[in-house]
Structures are given as structure tokens and as C-alpha cells.
Residue frames as qw, qx, qy, qz and C-alpha x, y, z in Angstrom:
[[0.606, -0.474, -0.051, -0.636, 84.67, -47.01, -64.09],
 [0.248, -0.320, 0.803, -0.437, 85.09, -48.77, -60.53],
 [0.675, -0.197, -0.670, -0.239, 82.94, -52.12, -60.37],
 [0.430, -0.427, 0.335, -0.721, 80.97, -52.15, -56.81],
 [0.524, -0.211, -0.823, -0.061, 79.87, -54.93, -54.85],
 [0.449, -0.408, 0.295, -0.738, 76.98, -54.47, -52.69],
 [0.130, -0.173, -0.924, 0.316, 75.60, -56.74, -49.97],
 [0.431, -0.369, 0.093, -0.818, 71.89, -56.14, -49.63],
 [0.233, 0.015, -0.883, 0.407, 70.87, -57.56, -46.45],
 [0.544, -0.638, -0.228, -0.495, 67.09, -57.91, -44.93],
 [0.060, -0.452, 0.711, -0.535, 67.23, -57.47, -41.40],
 [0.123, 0.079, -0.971, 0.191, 66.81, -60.51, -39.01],
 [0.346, -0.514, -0.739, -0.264, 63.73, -61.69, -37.42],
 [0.038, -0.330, 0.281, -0.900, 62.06, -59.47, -35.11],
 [0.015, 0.100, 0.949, -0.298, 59.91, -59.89, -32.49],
 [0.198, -0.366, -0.482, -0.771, 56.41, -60.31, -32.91],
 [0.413, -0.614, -0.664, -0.105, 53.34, -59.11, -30.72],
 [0.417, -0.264, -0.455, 0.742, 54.63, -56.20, -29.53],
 [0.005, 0.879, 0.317, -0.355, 52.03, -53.75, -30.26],
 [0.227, -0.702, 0.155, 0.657, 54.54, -51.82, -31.37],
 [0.462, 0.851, 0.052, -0.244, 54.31, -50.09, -35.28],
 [0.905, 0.094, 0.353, 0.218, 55.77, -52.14, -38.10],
 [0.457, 0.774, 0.187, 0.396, 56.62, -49.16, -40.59],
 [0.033, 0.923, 0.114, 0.367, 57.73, -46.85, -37.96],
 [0.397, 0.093, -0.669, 0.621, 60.47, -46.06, -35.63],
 [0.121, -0.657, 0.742, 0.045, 61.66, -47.69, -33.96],
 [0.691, 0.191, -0.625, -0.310, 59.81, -50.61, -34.92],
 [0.942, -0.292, 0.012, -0.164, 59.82, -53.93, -33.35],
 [0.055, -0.733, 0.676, 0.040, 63.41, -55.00, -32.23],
 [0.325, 0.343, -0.881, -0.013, 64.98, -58.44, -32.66],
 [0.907, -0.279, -0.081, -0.304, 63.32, -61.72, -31.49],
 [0.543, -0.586, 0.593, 0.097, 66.06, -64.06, -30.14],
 [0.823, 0.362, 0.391, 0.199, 65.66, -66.23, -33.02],
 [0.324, 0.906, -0.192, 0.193, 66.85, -62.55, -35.35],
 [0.179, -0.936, 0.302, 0.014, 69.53, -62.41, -33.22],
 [0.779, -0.150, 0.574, 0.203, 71.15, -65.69, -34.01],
 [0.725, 0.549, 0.259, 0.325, 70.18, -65.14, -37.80],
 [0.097, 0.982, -0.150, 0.060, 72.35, -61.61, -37.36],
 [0.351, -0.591, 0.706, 0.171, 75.48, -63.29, -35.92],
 [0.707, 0.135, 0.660, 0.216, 74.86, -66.31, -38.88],
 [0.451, 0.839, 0.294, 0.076, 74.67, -63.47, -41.24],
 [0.070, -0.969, 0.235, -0.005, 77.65, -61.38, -40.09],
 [0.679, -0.238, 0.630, 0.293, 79.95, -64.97, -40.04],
 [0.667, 0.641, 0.379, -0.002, 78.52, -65.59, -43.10],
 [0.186, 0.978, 0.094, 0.017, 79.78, -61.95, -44.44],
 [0.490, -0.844, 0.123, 0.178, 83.17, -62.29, -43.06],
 [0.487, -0.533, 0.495, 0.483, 85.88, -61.77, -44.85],
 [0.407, 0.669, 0.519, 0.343, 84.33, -60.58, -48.22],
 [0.387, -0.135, -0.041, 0.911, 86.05, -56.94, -47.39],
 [0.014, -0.860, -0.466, -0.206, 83.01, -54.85, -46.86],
 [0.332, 0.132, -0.240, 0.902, 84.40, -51.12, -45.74],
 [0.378, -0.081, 0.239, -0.891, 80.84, -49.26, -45.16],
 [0.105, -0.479, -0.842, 0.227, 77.31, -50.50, -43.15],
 [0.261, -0.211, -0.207, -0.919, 74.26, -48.69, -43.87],
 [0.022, -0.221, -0.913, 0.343, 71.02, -49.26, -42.20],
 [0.177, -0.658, -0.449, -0.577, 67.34, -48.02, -41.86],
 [0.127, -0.472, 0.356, -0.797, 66.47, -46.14, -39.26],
 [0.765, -0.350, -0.209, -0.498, 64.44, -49.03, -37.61],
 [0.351, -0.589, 0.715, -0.133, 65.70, -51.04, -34.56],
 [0.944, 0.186, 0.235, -0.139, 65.13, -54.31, -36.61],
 [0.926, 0.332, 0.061, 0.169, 67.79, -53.34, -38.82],
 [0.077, -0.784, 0.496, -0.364, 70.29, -51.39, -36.55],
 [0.749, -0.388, 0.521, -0.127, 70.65, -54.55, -34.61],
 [0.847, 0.520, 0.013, 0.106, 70.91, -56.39, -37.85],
 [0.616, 0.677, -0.080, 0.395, 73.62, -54.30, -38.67],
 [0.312, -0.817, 0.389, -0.288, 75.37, -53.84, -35.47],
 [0.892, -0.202, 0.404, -0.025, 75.75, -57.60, -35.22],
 [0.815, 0.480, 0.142, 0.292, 77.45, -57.40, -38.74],
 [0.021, -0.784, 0.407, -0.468, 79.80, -54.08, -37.22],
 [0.549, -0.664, 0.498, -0.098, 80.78, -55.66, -34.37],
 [0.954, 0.039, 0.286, 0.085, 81.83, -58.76, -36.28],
 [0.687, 0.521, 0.146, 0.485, 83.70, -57.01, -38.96],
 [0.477, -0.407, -0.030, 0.778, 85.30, -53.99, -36.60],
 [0.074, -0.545, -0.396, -0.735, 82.76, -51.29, -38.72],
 [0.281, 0.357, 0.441, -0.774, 80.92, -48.77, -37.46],
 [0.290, 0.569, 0.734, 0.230, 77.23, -48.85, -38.83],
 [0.048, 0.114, -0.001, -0.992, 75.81, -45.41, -40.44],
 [0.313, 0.594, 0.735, -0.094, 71.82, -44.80, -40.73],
 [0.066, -0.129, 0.532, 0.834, 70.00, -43.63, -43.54],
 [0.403, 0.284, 0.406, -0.770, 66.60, -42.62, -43.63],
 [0.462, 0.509, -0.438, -0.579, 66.23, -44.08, -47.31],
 [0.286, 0.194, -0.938, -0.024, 66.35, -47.22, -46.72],
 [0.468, -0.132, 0.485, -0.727, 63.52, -47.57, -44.36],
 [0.299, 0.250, 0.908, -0.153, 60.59, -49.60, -44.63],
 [0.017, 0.280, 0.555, 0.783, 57.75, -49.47, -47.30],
 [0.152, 0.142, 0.561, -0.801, 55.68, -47.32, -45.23],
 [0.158, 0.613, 0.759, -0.152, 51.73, -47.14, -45.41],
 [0.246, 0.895, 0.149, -0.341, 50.45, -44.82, -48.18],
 [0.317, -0.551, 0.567, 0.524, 53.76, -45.39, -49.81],
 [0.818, 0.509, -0.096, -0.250, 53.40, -46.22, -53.43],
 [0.920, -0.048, 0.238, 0.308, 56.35, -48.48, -55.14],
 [0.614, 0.515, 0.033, 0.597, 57.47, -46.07, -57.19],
 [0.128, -0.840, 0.259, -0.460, 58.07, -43.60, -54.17],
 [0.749, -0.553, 0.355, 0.088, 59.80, -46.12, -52.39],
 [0.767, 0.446, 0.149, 0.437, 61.79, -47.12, -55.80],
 [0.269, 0.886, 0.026, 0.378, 62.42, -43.41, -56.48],
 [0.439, -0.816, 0.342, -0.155, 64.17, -43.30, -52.58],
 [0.895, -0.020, 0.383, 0.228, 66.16, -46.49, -53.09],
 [0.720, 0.458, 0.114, 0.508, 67.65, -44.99, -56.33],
 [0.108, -0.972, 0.164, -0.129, 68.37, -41.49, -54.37],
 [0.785, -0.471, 0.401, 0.012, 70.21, -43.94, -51.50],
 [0.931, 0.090, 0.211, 0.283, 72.06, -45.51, -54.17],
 [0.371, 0.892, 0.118, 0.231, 73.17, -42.78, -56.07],
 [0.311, -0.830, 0.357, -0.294, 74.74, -40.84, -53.10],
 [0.842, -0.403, 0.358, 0.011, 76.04, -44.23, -51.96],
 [0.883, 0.160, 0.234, 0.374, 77.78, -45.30, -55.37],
 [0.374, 0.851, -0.096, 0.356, 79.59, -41.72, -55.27],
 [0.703, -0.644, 0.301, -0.020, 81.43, -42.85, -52.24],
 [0.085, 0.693, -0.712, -0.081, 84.95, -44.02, -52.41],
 [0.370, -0.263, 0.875, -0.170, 84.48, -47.52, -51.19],
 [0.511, 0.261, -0.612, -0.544, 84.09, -50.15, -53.42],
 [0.477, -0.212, -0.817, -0.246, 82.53, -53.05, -51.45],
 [0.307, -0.317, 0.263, -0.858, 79.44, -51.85, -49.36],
 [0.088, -0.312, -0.924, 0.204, 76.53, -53.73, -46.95],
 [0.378, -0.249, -0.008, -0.892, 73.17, -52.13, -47.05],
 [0.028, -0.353, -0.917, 0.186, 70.30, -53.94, -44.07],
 [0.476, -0.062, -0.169, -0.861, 66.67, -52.89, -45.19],
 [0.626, 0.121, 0.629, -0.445, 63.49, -54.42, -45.40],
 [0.610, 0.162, 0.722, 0.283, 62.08, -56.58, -48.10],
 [0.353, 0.859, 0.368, -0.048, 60.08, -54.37, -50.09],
 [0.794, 0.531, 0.260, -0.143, 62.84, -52.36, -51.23],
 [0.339, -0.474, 0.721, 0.375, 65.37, -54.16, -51.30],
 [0.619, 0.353, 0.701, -0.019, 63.33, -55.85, -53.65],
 [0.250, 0.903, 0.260, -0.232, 62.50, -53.15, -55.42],
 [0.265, -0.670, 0.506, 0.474, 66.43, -51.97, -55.66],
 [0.536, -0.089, 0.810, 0.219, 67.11, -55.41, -56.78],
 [0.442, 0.666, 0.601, 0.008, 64.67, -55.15, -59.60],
 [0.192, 0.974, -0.098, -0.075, 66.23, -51.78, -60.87],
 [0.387, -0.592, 0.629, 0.324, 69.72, -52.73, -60.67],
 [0.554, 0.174, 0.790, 0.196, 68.56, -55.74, -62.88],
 [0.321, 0.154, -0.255, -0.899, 66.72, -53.61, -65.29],
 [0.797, 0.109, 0.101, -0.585, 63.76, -56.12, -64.23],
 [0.372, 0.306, -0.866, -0.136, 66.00, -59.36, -64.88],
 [0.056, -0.170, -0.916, 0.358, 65.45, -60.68, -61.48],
 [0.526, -0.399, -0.331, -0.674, 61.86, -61.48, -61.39],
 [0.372, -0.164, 0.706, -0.580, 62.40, -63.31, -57.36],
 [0.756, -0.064, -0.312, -0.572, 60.52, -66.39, -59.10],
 [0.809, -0.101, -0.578, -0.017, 59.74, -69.10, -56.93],
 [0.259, 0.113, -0.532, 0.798, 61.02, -67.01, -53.67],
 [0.364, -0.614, -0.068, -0.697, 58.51, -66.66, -50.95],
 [0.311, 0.236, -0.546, 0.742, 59.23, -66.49, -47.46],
 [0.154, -0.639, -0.724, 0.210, 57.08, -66.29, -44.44],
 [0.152, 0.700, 0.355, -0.601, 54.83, -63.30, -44.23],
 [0.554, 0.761, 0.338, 0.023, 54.91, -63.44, -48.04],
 [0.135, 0.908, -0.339, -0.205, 58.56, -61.80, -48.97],
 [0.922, 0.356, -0.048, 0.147, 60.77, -62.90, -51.26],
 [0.366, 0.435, -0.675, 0.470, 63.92, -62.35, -48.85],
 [0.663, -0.521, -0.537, -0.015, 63.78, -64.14, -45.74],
 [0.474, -0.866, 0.162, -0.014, 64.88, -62.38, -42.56],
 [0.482, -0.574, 0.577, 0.325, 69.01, -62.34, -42.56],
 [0.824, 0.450, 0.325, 0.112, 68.63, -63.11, -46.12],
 [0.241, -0.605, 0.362, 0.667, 71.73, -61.51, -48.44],
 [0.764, 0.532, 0.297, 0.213, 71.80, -61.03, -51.97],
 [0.427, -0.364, 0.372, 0.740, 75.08, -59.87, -53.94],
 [0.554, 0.816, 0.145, 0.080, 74.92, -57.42, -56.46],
 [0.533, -0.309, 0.336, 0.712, 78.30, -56.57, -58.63],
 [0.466, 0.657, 0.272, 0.526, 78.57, -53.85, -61.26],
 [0.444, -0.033, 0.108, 0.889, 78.84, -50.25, -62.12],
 [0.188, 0.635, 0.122, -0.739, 77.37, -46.91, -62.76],
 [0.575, 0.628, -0.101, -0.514, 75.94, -47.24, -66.44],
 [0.169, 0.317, -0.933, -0.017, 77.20, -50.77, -66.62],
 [0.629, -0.272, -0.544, -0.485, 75.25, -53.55, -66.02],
 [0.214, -0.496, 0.796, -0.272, 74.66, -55.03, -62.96],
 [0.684, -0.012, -0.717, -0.136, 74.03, -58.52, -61.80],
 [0.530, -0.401, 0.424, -0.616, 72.54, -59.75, -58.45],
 [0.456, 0.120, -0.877, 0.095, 72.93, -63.43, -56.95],
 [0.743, -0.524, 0.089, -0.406, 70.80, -64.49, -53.53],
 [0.638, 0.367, -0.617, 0.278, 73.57, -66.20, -51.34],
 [0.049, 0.052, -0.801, 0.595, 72.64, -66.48, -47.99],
 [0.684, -0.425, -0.241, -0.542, 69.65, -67.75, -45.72],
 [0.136, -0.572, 0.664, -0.461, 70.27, -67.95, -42.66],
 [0.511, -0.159, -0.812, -0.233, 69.81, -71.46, -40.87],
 [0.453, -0.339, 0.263, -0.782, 66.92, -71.23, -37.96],
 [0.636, -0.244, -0.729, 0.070, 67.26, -74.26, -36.00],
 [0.518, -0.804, -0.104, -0.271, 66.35, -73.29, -32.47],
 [0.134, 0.572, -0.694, 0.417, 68.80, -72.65, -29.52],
 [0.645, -0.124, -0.752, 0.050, 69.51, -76.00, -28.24],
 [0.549, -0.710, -0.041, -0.438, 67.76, -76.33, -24.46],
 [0.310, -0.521, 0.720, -0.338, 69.92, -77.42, -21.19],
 [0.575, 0.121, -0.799, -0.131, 70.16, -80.85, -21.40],
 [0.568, -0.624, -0.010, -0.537, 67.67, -82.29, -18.79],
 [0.367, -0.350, 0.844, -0.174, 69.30, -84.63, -15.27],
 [0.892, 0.207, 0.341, -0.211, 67.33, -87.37, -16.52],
 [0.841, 0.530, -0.111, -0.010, 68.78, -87.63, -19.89],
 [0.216, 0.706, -0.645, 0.196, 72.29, -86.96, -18.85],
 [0.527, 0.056, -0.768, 0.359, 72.21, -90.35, -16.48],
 [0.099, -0.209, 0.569, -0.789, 70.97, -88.59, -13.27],
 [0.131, -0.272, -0.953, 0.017, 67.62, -90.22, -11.44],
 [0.258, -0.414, -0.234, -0.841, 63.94, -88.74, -11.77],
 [0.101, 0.084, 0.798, -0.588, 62.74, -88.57, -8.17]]
């Protein structure tokens, strides 16, 4: 049996206050902040020989995962399974899609993949892969999730093997430094 190594990957930060429906495409797109964590995620990623990019269908985590394609010379591919945990959604119908998504995915040739979702369930995955090892204790994250935006966790195993999942990235979210004002540089405040 082939031993897999996935990358699951929440997508970056996104912007908030647009009105615009959290669950649903297209969602809220990147915030500038996201877009930094996506290129600190996609460095991050490099050279760990992913071969396939998956995505949800939301523009939160198509950007995500474009920023990680363009870095690594991938195209990205979307997948409706991976979405968000939509309203009305139970866990175990978002579980139940997650294990479809996987399924179909771990009958693929390629043997080290990137999936960018959302927390819920990746979480969720994560938790099934584990048979319930990882309990995500002591992880919480603004808006209450236990991956932070551009977060990564590594899972390695097998079809009817165990696996095992690590958390190995958070991105870092210092702001983008500001133009350095004339004053400070020496110049005289009139």
C-alpha cells in the first residue's frame, strides 16, 4: 500500500464586513492581511513535493490556493466537497462529504497532495483520519477555530493503515510595514 501525505490547509484571512455570505459562493475574498498569510503559506510549503491542489469552491480558498499554485508551478482543481460547513449542515453530513472527497482523492495516483478548506472540516477530516486521536486541545484561534487562517496540518498514512496528523504551520501576521515617514528618515517637518 502507497503511504500519502496530505497538506490540509485553512484558507487565509478574508475580508471582513462585506455583507457578503460566509457559507456561500463566492464568499468573502481575501483581506490583504490573507494575502500575505497565502504567500507565507505557499513559501512555507515549498519544496515538500506536493503534485495536486484542491480547493473549495469559495473565493477565500481559491485565492488561498492560487497563491500556493503559482508558487509551486500547479494548477489548482475545485471540489465542491470541501466547502464550508454550511447552515443546516449537521457534522456528520459534513464528515460524511469529507470522507467522499477523500476517498476519490486517495484513489489518485499522486502521493503527496494539498487540500485548502475551512476549519470545520478540516477539523472534522482531521478527527477521522485520527480515529479521534487528535482532540485540537488547547487550539483556539480567533473566531473560535482550532486552525488559524493559513494554518497547515500534515497528515501521513494509508488506506486501512493508520494515519497520523502534525499542525506545522501558522502563519506570522505582523502587519505590512508603512512608508517610512520624511521626518523620521532625517528630512524637516515644515
Amino acid at each position: 500500500m502507497t503511504c500519502k501525505t496530505i497538506y490540509l490547509i485553512r484558507h487565509a484571512a478574508p475580508q471582513e464586513g462585506t455583507g457578503i455570505a460566509y457559507d456561500v459562493p463566492p464568499g468573502p475574498p481575501l483581506s490583504e492581511a490573507g494575502q500575505r498569510e497565502a504567500r507565507q503559506m505557499a513559501e512555507f510549503l515549498a519544496g515538500r513535493g506536493i503534485q495536486r491542489i484542491v480547493h473549495s469552491p469559495l473565493d477565500r480558498t481559491a485565492m488561498t490556493a492560487e497563491a500556493l499554485g503559482t508558487r509551486l508551478g500547479l494548477p489548482v482543481v475545485l471540489d465542491v466537497d470541501l466547502a464550508e460547513h454550511r447552515r443546516g449542515e449537521t457534522a456528520d453530513e459534513v464528515r460524511a462529504r469529507m470522507q467522499g472527497f477523500f476517498a476519490r482523492e486517495m484513489a489518485r495516483p499522486e502521493t503527496v497532495l494539498a487540500f485548502v478548506s475551512h476549519g470545520s472540516p478540516l477539523k472534522l477530516l482531521i478527527e477521522w483520519l485520527t480515529d479521534g486521536r487528535e482532540r485540537f486541545v488547547g487550539m483556539r484561534f480567533p473566531g473560535h477555530n482550532v486552525i488559524p487562517t493559513a494554518g497547515v496540518w500534515q497528515a501521513r498514512g494509508g488506506l486501512g493503515a493508520p494515519w497520523e496528523a502534525l499542525f506545522i504551520f501558522q502563519p506570522n501576521i505582523m502587519p505590512a510595514p508603512e512608508p517610512t515617514p520624511v521626518w523620521a528618515g532625517g528630512g524637516r517637518v515644515a
